[in-house]
N, C-alpha and C positions, 0 to 999 in steps of 0.2 A: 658709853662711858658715863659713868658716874660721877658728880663731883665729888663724893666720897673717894674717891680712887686719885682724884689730882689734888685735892687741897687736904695734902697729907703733912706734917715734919718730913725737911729731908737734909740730908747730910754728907759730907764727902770729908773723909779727915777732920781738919779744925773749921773746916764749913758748914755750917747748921744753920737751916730756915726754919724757925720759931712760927708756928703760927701767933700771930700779930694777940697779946692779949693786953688787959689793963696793968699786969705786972708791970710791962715792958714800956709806961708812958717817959719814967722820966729817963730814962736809958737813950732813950731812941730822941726825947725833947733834947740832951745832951750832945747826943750826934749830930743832929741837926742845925745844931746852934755856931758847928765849927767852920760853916761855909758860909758868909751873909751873901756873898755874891754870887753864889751859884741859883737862887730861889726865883731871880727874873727870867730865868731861862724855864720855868717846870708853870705847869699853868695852874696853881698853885700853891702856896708859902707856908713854908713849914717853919717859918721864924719867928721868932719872940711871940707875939701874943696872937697870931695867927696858927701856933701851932694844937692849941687844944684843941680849936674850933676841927681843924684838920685832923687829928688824931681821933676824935670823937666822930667823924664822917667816916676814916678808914674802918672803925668798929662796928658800924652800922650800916656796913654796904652789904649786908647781903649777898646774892649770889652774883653781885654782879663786878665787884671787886672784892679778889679773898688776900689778903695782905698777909705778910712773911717780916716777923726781925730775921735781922739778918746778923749773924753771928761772925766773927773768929774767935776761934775759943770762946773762953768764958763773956770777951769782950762782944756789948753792942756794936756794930760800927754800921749798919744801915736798915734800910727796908726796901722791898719788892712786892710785887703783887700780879695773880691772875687776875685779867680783867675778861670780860665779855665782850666776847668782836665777833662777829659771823655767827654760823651756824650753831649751835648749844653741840656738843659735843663730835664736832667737826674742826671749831678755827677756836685761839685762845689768843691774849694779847699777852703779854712780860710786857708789866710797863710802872707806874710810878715807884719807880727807884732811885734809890741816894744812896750812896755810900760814901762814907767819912774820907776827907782830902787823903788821909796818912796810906790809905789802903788804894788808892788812883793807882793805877800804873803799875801795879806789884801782877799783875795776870786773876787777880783774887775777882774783879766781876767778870771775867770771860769764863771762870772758873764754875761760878754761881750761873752763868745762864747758859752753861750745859747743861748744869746739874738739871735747872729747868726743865730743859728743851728734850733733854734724855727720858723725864718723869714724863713729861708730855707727849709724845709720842712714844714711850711704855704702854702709856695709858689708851692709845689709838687715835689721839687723835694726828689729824691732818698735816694742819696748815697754822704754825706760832706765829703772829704777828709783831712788828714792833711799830710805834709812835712816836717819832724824835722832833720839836723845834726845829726848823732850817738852821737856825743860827746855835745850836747845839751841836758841833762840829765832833766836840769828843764825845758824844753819846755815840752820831751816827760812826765815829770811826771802831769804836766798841760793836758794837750790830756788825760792822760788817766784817770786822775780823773773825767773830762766831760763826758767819755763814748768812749773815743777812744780806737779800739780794731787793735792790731801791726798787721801788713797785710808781713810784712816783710821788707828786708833793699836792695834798688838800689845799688848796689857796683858801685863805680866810676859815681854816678849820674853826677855832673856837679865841675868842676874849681871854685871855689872861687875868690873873692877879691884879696887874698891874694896868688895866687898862690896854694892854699893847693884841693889836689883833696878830694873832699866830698864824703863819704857815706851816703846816708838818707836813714830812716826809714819812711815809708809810714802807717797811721793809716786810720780806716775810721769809721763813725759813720753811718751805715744803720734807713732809714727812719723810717722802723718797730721795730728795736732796740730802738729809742729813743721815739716812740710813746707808745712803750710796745705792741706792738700787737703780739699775738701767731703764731709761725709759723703752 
């Protein structure tokens, strides 16, 4: 598999994933700005004057993070990203994603990480992973309504923003689990 083949635009009705570009800074600065209390939970802040710094690292990540605006219609309301986890064209992570309070709860991210998870295993590969905070309760209940199955928890995975040491819980969604094929 090719990263040309996963880090494509993709789309479902009023859903479109934007590849991440400099058009899209104050849009997505805008989105961001709507939740100040959601940012100690993500292991780094996409708020007020932390967000250039951040915005300016998701543009320059390379193949190892390929980041997504994430649309409804015309309107910004988040962002996502392929990350690098496991094998290069074997295992893929779905992970620093935000989407705006207003769109919570509407089905619109379970929505978005099919669409994912569908292009990802189009493409062949494997094994999608996911990275949630212990204490990120609605991420991981998100993961698991998609089909994400708890793999266990990193104790002292990484430092935060904020000084706070994180434990994350690792999900993964296998290719043959989500195509239904029998073991």
């Amino acid at each position: 598999m090719s990263d040309d083949a996963l880090y494509v635009p993709l789309a479902d009705g009023d859903l479109r994933l934007d590849l991440l570009e400099e058009k899209h800074r104050e849009a997505l600065r805008a989105a961001c700005q709507q939740d100040p209390e959601i940012w100690p939970l993500y292991p780094f802040s996409y708020w007020a004057e932390a967000f250039d710094p951040q915005f300016d690292s998701l543009l320059g990540g390379g193949h190892q993070r390929r980041p997504y605006a994430v649309f409804a219609g015309d309107a910004l309301v988040g962002m996502t990203a392929w990350i690098e986890h496991g094998a290069p064209g074997w295992s893929i992570e779905i992970g620093n994603s935000y989407i705006v309070p207003a769109m919570r709860g509407t089905g619109f991210n379970g929505r978005m990480k099919r669409l994912m998870l569908d292009h990802a295993f189009a493409c062949g590969l494997e094994r999608v992973g996911f990275k949630v905070d212990v204490l990120n309760t609605r991420s991981q209940a998100a993961v698991r309504k998609v089909g994400g199955v708890e793999e266990g928890v990193m104790r002292h995975e990484r430092r935060t923003w904020t000084g706070r040491v994180r434990d994350t819980k690792f999900f993964s969604i296998l290719r043959d689990d989500w195509l239904g094929v029998a073991p």
